[in-house]
Every structure is written in C-alpha cells, then in structure tokens.
N, CA, C and O atoms as a Tinker XYZ file with bonds, in Angstrom:
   292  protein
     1  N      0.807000   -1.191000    0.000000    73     2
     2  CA     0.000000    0.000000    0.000000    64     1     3
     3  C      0.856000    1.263000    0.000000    63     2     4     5
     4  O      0.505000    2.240000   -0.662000    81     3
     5  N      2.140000    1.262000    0.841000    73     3     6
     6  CA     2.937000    2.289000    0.581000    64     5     7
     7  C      3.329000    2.800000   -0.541000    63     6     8     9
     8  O      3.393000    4.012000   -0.748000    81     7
     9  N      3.630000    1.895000   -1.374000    73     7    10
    10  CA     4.307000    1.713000   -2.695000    64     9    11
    11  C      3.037000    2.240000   -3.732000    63    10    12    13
    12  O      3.404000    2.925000   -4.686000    81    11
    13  N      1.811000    2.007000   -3.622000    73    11    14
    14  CA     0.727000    2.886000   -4.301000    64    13    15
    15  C      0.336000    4.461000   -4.043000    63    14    16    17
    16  O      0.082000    5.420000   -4.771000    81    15
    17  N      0.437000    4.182000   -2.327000    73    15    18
    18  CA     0.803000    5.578000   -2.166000    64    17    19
    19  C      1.567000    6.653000   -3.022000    63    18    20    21
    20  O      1.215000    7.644000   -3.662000    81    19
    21  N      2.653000    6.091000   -2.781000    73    19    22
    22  CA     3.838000    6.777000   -3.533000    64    21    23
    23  C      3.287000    7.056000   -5.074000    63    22    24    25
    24  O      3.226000    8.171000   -5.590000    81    23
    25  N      3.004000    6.143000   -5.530000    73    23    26
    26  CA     2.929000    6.539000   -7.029000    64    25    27
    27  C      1.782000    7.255000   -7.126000    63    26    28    29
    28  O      1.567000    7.696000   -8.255000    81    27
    29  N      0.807000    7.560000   -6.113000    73    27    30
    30  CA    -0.017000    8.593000   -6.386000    64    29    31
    31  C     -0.259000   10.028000   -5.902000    63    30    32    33
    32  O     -1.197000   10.825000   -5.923000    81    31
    33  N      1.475000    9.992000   -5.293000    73    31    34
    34  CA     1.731000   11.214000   -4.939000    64    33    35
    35  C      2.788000   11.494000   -5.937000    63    34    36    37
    36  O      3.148000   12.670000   -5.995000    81    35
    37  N      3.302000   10.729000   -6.659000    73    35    38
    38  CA     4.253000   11.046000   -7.681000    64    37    39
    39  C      3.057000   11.380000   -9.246000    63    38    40    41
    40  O      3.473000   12.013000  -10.216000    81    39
    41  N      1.951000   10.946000   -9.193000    73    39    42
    42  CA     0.618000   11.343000  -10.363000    64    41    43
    43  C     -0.092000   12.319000   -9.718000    63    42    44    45
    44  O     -1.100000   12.664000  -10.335000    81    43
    45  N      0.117000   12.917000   -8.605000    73    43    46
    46  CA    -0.232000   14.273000   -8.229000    64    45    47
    47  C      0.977000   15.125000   -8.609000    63    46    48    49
    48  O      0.678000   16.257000   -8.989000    81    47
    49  N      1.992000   14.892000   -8.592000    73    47    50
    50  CA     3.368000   16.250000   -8.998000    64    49    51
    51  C      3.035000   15.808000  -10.428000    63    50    52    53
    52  O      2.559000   16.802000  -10.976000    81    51
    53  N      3.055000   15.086000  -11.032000    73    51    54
    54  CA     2.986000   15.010000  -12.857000    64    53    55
    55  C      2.019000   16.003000  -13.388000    63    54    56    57
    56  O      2.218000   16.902000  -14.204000    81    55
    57  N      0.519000   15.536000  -12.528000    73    55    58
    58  CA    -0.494000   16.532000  -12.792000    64    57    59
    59  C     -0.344000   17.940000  -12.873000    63    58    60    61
    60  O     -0.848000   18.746000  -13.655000    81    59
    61  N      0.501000   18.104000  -11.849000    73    59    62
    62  CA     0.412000   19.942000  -11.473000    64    61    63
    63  C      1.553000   20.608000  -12.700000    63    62    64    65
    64  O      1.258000   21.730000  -13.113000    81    63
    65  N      2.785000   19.971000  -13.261000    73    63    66
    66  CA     3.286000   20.091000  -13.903000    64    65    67
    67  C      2.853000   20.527000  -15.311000    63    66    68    69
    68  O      3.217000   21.565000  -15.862000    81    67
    69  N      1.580000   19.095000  -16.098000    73    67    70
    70  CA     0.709000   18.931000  -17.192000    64    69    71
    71  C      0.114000   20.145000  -16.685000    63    70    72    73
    72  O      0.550000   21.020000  -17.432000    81    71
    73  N     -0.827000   20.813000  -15.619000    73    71    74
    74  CA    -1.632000   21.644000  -15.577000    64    73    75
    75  C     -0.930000   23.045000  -16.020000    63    74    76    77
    76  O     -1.393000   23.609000  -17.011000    81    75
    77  N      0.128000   23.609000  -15.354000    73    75    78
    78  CA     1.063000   24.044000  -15.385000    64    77    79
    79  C      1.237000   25.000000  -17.216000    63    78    80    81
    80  O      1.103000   26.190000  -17.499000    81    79
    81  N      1.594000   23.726000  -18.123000    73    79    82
    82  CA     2.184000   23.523000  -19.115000    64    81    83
    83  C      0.882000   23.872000  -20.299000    63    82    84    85
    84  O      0.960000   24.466000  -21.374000    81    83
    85  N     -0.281000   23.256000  -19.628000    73    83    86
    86  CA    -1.098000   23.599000  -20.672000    64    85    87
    87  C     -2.095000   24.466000  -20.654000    63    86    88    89
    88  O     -2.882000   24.760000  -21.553000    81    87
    89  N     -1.978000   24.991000  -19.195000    73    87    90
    90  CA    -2.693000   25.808000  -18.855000    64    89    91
    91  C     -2.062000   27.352000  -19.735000    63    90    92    93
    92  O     -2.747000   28.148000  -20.377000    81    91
    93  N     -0.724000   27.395000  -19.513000    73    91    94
    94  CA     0.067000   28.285000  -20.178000    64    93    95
    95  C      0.193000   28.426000  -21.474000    63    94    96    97
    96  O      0.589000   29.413000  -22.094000    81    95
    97  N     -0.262000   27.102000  -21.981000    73    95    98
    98  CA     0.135000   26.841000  -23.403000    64    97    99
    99  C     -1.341000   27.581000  -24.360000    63    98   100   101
   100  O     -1.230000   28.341000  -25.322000    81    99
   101  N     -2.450000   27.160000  -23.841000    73    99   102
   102  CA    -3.629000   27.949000  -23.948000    64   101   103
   103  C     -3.889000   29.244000  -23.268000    63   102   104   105
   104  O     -5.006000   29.674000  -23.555000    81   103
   105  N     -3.335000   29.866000  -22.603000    73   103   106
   106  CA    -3.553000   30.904000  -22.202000    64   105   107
   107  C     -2.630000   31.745000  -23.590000    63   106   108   109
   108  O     -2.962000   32.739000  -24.235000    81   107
   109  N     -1.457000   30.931000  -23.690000    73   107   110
   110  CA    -0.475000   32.060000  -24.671000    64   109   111
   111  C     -1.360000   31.612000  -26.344000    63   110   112   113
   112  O     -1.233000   32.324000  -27.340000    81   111
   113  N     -1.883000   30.822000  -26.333000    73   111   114
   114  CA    -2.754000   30.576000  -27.689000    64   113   115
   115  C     -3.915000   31.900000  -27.652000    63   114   116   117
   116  O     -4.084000   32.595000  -28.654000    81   115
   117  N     -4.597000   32.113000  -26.501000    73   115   118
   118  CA    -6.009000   32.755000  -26.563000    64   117   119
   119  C     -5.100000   33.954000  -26.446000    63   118   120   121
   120  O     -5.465000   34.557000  -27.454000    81   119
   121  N     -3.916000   34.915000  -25.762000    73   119   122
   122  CA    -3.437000   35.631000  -26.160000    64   121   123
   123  C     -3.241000   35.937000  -27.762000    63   122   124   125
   124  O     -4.021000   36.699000  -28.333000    81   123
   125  N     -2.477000   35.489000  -28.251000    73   123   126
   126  CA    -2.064000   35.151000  -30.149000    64   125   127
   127  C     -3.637000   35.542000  -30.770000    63   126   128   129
   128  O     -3.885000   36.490000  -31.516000    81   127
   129  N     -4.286000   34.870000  -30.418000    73   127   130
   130  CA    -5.557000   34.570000  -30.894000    64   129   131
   131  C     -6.648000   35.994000  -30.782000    63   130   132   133
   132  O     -7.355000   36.618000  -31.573000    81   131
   133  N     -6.443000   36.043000  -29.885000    73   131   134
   134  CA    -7.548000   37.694000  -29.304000    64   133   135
   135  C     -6.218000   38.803000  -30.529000    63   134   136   137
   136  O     -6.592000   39.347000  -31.568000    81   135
   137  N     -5.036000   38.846000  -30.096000    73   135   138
   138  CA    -4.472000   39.654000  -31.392000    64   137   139
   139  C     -4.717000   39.425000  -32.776000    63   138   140   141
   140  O     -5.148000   40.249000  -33.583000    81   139
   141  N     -4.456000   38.422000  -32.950000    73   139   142
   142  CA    -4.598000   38.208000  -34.602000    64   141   143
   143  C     -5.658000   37.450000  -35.414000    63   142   144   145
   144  O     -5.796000   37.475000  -36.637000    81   143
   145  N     -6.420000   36.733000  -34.459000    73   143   146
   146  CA    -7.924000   35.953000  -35.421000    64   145   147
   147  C     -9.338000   36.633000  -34.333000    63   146   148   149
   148  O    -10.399000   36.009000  -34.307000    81   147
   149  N     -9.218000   37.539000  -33.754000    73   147   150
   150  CA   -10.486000   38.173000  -33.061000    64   149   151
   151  C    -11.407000   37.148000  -32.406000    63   150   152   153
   152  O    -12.603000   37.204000  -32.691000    81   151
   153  N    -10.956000   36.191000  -31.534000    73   151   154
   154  CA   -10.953000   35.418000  -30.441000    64   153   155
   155  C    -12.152000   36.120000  -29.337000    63   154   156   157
   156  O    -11.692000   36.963000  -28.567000    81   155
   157  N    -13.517000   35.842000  -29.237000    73   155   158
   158  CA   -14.224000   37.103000  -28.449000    64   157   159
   159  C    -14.043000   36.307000  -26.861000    63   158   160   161
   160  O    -14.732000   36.767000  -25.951000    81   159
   161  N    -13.282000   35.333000  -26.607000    73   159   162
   162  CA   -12.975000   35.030000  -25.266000    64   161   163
   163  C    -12.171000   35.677000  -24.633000    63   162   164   165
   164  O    -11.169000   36.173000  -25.149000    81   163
   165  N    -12.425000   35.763000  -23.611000    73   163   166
   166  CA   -10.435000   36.744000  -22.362000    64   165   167
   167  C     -9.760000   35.593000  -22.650000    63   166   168   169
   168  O    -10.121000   34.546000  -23.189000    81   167
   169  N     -8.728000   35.959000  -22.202000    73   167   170
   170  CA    -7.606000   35.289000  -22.289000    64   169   171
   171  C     -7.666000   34.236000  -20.664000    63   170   172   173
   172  O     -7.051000   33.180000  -20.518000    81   171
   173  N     -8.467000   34.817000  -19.730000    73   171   174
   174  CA    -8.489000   35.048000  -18.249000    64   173   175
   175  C     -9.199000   32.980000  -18.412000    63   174   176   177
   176  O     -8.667000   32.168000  -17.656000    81   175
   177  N     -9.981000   32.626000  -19.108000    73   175   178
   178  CA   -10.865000   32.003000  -19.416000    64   177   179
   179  C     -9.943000   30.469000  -19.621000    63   178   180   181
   180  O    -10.413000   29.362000  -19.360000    81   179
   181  N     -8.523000   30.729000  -20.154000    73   179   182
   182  CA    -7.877000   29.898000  -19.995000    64   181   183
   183  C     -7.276000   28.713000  -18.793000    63   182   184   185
   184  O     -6.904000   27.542000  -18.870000    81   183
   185  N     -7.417000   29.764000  -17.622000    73   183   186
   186  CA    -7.576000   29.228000  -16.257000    64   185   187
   187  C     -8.609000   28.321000  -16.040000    63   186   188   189
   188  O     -8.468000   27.569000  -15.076000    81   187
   189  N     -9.306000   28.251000  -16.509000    73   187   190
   190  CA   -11.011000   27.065000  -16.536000    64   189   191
   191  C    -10.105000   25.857000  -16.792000    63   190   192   193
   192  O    -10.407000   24.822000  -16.199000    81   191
   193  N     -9.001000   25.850000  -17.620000    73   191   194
   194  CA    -8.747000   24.616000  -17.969000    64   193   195
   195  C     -7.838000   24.026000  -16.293000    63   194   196   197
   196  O     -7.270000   22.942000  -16.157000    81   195
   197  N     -7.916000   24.709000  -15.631000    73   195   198
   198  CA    -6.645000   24.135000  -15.018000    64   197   199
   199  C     -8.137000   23.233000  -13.580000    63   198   200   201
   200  O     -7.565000   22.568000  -12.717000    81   199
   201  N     -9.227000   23.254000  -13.483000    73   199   202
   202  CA   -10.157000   22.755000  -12.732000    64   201   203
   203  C    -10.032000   21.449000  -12.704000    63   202   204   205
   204  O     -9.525000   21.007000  -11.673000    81   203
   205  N    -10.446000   20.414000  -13.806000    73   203   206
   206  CA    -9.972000   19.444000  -13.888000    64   205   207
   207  C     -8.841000   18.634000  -13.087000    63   206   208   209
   208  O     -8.767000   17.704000  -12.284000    81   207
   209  N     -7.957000   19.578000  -13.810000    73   207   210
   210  CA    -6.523000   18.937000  -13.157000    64   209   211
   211  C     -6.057000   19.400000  -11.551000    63   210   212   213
   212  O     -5.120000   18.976000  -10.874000    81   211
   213  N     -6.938000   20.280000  -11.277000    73   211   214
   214  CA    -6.975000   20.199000   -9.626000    64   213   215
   215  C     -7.976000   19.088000   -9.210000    63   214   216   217
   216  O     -7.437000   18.314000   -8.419000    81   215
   217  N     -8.770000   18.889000   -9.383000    73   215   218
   218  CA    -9.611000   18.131000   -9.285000    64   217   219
   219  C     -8.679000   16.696000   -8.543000    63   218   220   221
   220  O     -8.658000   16.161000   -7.435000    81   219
   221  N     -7.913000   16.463000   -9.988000    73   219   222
   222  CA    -7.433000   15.448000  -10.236000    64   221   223
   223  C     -5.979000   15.123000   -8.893000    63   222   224   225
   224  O     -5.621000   14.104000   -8.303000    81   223
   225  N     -5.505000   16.536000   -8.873000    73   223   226
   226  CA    -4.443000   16.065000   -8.158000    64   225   227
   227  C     -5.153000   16.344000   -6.671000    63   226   228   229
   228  O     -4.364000   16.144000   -5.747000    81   227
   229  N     -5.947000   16.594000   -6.426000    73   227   230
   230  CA    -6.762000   16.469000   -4.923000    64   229   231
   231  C     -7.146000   15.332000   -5.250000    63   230   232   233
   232  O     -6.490000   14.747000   -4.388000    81   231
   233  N     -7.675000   14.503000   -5.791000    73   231   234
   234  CA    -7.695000   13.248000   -5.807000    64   233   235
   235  C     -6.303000   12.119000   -5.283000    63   234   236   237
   236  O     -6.036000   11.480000   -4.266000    81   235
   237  N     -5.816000   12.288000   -6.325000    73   235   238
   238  CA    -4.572000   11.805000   -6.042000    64   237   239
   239  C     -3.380000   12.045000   -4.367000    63   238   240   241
   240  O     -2.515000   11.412000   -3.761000    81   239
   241  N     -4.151000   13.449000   -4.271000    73   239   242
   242  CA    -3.105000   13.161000   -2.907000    64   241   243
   243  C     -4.150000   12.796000   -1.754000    63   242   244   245
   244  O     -3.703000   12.141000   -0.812000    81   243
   245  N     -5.339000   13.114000   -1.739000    73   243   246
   246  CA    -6.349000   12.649000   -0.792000    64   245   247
   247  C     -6.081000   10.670000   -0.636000    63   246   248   249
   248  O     -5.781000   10.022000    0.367000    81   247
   249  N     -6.312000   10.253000   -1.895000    73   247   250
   250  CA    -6.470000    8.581000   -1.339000    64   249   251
   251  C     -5.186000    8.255000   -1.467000    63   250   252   253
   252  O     -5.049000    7.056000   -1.223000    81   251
   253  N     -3.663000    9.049000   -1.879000    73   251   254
   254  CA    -2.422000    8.224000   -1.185000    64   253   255
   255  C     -2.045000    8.791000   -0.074000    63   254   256   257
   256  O     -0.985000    8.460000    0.458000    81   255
   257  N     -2.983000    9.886000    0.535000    73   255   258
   258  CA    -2.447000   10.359000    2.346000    64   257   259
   259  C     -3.387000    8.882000    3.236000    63   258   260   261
   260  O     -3.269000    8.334000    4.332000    81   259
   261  N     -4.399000    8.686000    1.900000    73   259   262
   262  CA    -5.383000    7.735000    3.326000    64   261   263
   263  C     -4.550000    6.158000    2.744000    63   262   264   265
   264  O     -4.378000    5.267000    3.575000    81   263
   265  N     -4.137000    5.979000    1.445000    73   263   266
   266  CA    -3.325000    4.167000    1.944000    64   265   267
   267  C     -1.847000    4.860000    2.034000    63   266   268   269
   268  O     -0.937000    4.238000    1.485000    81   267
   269  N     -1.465000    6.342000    2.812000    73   267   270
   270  CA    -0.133000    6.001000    3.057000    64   269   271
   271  C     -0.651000    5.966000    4.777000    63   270   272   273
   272  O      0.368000    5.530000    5.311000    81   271
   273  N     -1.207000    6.087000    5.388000    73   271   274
   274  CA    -1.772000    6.320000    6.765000    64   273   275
   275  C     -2.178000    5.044000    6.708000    63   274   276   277
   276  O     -1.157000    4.422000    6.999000    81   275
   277  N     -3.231000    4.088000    6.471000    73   275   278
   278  CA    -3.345000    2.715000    6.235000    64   277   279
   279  C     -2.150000    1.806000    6.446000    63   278   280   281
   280  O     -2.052000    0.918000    7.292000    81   279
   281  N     -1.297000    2.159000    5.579000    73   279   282
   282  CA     0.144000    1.238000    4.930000    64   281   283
   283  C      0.868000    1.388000    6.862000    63   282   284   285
   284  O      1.169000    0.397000    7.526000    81   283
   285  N      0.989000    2.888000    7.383000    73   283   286
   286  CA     1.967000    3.406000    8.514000    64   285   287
   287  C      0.930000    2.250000    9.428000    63   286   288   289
   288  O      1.810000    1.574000    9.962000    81   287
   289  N     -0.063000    1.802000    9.781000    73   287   290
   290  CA    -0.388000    1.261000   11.313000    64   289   291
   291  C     -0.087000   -0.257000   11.077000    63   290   292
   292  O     -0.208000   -1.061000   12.001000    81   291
C-alpha cells in the first residue's frame, strides 16, 4: 500500500506540472488569438482549464495520504 501511495503522490506532482504547461500553453494561444484571429474570449478564461486537473491532483493526494496512513499502522 505504501508503494501505491507513492505513485499517487508522484501522479499528483505530474499533474500539477501537465496543468502548469497547458494551462500556459492555452492561455499564450487565446493571447495570439484575441491579437490576430479576433478570439471574443479573455484570455483570463484559460484558467477554466486548469479545474480538472486540480480536481485530479486532490484526488490523487487525498487517497495516497489515506493508503499512506493505512500502509503506517
């Protein structure tokens, strides 16, 4: 159980990284985009994407704090 733990605290740092990366990556697209193809979204709107992937890594560290606490007794 430790050993799952771990890897789902190591798929919570991956996540935040991916979130990170593409959150930025679409934010600098809807930037480009609002300049040069008249994009009627904010740019601000790009942040929506990053919900999910919190989601995800509260997932991930919630059930490897409870089988790394499990694994410790």
């Amino acid at each position: 159980m430790k050993k799952l733990a771990y890897v789902l605290f190591a798929a919570a740092i991956l996540l935040s990284d991916l979130m990170c990366a593409h959150v930025a990556y679409v934010y600098r697209s809807m930037l480009c985009g609002i300049e040069h193809m008249g994009y009627s979204a904010p740019a601000n709107t790009a942040f929506l994407f990053a919900i999910p992937y919190l989601l995800g890594i509260a997932a991930c560290a919630t059930v490897g704090i409870i089988l790394y606490r499990k694994a410790k007794k």
